[in-house]
Backbone as JSON Lines, residues from 0, in Angstrom:
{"i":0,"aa":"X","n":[-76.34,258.42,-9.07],"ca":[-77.67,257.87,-9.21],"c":[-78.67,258.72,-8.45]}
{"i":1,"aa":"X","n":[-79.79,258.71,-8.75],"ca":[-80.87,259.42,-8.38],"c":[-82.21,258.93,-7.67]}
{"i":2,"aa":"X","n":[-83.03,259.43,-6.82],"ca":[-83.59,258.74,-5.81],"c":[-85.53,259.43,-6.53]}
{"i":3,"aa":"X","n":[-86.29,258.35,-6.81],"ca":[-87.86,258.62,-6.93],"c":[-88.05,258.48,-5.38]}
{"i":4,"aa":"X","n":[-89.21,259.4,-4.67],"ca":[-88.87,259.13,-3.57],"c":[-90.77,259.78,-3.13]}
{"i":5,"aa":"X","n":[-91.66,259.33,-2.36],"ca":[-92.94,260.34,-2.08],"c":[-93.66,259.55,-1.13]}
{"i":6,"aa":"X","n":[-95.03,260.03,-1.36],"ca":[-96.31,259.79,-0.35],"c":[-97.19,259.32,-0.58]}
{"i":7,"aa":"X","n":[-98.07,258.02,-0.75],"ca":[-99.7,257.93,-1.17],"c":[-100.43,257.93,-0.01]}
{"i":8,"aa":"X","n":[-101.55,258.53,-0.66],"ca":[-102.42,258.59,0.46],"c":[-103.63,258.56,-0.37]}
{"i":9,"aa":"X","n":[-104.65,257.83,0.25],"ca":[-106.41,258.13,-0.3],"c":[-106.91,259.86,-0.41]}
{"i":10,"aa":"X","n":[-108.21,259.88,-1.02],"ca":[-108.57,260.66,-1.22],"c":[-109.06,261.83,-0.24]}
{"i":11,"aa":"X","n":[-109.16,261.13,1.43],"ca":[-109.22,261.94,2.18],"c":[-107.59,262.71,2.52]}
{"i":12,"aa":"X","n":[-106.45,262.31,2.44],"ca":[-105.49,262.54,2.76],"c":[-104.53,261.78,3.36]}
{"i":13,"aa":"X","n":[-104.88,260.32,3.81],"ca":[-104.6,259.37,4.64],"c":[-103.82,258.64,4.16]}
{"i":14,"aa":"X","n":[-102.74,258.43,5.19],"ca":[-101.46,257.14,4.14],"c":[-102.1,255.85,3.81]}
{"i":15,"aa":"X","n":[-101.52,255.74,2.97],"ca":[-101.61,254.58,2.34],"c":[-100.66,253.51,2.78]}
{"i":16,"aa":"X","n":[-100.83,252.2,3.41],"ca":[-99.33,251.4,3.94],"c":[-99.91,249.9,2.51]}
{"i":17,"aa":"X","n":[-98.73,249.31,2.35],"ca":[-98.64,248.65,1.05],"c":[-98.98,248.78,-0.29]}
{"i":18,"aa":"X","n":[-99.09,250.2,-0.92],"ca":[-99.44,250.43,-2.03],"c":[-97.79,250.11,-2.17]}
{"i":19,"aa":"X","n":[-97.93,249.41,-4.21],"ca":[-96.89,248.98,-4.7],"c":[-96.56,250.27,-5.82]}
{"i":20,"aa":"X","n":[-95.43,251.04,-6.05],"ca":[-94.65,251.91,-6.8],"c":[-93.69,251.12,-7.56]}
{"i":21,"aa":"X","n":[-94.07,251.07,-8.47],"ca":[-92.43,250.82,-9.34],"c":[-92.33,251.84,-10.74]}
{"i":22,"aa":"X","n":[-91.35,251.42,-11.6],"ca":[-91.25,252.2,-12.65],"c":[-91.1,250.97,-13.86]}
{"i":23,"aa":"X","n":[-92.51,251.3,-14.57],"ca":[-93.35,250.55,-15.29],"c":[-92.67,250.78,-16.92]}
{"i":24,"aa":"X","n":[-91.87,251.98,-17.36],"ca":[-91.27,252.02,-18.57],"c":[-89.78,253.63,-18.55]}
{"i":25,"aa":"X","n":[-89.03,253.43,-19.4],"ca":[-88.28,254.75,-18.91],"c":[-87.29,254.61,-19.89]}
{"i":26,"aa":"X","n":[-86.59,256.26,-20.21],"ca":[-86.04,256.01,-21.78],"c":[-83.99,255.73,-21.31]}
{"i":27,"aa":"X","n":[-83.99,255.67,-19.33],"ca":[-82.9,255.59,-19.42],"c":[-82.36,253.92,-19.18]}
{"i":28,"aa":"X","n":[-81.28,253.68,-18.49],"ca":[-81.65,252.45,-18.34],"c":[-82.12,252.03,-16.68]}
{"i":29,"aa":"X","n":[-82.89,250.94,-16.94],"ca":[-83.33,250.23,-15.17],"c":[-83.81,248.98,-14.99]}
{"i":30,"aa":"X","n":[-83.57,248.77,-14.17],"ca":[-83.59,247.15,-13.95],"c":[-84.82,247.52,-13.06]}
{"i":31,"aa":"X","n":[-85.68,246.06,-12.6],"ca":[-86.71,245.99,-11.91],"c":[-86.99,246.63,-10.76]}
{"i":32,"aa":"X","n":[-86.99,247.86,-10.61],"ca":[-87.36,248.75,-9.34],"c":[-88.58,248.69,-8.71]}
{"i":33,"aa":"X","n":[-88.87,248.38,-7.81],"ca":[-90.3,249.03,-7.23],"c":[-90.08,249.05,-5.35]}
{"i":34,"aa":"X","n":[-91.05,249.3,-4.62],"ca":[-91.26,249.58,-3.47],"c":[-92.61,249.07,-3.02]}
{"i":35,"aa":"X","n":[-92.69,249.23,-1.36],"ca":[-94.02,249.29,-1.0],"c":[-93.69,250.24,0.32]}
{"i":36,"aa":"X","n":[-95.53,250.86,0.27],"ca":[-95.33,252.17,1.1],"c":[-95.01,251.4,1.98]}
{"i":37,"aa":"X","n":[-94.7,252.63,2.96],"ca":[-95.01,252.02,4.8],"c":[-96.02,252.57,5.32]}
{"i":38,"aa":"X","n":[-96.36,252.58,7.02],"ca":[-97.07,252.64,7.5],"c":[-97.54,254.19,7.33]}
{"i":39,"aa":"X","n":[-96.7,255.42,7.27],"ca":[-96.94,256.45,6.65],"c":[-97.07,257.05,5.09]}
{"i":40,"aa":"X","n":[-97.36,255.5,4.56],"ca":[-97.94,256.16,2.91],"c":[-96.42,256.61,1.96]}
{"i":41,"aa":"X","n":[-95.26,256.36,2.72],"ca":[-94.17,256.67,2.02],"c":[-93.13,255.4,1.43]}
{"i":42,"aa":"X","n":[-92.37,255.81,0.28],"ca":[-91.82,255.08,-0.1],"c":[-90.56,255.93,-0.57]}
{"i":43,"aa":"X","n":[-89.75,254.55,-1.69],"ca":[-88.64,255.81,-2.49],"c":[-87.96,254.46,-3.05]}
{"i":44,"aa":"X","n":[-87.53,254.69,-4.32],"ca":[-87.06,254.18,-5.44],"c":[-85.77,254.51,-5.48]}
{"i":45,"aa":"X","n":[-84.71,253.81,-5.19],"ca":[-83.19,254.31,-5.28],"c":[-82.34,253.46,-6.64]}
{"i":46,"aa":"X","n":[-81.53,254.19,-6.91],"ca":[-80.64,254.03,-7.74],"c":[-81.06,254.15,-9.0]}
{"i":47,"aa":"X","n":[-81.7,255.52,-9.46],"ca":[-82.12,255.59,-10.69],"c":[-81.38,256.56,-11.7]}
{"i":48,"aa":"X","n":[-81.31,255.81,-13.0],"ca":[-80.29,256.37,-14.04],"c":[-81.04,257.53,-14.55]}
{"i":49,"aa":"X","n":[-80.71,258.39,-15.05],"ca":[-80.67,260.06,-15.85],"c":[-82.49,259.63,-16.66]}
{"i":50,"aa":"X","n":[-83.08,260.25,-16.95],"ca":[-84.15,259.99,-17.72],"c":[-85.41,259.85,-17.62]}
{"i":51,"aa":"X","n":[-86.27,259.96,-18.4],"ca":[-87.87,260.03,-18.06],"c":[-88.94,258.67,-18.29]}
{"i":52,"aa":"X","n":[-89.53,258.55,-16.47],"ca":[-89.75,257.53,-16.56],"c":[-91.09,257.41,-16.41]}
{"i":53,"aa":"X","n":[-92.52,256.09,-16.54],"ca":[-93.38,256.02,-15.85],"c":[-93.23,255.71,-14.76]}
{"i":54,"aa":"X","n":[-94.0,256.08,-13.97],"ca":[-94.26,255.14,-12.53],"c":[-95.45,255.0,-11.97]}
{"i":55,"aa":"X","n":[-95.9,253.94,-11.77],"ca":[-96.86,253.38,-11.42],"c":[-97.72,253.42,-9.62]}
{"i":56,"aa":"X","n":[-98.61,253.38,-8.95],"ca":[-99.1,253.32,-7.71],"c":[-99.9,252.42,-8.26]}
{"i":57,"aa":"X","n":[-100.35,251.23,-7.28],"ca":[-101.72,250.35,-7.64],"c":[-101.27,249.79,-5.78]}
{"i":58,"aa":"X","n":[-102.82,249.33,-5.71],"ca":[-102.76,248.76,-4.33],"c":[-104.48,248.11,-4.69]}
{"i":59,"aa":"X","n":[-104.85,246.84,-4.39],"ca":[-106.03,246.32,-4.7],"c":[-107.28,247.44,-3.83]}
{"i":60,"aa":"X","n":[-108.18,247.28,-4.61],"ca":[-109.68,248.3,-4.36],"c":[-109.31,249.81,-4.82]}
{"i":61,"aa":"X","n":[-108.28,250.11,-5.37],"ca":[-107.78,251.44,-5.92],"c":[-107.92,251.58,-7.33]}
{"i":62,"aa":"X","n":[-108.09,252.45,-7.97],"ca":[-107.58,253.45,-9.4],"c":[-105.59,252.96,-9.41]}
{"i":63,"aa":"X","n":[-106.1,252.69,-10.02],"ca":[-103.93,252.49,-10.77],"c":[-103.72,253.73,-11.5]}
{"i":64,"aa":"X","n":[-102.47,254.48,-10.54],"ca":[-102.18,256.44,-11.3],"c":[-101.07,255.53,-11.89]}
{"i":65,"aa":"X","n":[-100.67,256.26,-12.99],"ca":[-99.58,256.27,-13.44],"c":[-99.09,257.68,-13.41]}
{"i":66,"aa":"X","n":[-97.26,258.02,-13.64],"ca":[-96.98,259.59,-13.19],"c":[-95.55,259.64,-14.06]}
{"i":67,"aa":"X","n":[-95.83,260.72,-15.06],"ca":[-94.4,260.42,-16.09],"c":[-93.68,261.31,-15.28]}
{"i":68,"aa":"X","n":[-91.86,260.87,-14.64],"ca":[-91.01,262.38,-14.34],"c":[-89.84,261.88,-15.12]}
{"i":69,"aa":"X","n":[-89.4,263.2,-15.19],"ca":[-87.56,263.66,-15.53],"c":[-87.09,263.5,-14.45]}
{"i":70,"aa":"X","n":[-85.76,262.76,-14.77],"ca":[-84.8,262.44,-13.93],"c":[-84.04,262.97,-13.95]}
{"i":71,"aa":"X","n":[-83.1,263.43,-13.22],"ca":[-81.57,264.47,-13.68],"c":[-80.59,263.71,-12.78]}
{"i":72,"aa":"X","n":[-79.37,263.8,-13.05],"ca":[-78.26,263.23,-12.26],"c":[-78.46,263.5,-10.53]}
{"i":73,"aa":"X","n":[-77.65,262.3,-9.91],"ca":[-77.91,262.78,-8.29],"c":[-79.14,263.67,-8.1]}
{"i":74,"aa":"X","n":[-80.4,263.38,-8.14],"ca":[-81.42,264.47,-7.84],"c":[-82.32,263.35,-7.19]}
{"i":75,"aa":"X","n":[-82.92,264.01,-6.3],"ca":[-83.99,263.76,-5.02],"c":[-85.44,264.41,-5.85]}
{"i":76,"aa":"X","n":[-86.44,263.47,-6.56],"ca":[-87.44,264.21,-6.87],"c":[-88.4,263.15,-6.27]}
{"i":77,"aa":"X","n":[-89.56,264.36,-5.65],"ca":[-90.66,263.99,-4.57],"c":[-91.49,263.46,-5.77]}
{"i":78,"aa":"X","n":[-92.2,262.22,-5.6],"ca":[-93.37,262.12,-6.75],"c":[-94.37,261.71,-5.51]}
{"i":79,"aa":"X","n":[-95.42,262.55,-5.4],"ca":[-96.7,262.36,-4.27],"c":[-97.76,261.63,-5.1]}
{"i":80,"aa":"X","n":[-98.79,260.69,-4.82],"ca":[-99.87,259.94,-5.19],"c":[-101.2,259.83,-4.04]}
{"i":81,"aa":"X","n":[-102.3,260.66,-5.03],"ca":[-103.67,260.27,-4.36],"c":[-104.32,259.02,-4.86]}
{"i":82,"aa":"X","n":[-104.53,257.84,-4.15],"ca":[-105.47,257.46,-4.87],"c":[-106.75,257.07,-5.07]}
{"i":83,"aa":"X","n":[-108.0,256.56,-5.69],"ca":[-109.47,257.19,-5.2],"c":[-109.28,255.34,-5.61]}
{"i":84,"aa":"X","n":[-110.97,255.42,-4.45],"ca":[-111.28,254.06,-4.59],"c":[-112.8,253.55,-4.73]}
């Protein structure tokens, strides 16, 4: 299994603590994933199957990004999020 894993931060550069990440649609299979940052704007999505997924950032007074990635077996991919408000 494979790990979504990154950073939000506002538009100055600044973490973000409780923005919500999950993965909103995906062509492999997944059950209800999501996260919330922590106090350093980081999060990470574990146990994810082979395949390309959306994923979502929203946190109230924000822009909602959405961010399509490829998944590959056992792989660690960073997905980073700015978001403007």
């Amino acid at each position: 299994m494979s790990v979504i894993m990154g950073r939000v931060t506002n538009k100055k550069g600044e973490p973000l603590q409780d923005v919500v990440v999950n993965i909103v649609k995906g062509t492999g299979s997944y059950p209800d994933i999501s996260a919330l940052t922590d106090m350093n704007g980081e999060y990470d999505l574990d146990y994810i199957s082979p395949g390309f997924y959306t994923v979502k950032a929203e946190k109230s007074g924000f822009e909602i990004l959405h961010k399509t990635v490829n998944i590959e077996s056992n792989a660690e991919v960073m997905l980073n999020f700015t978001l403007i408000d």
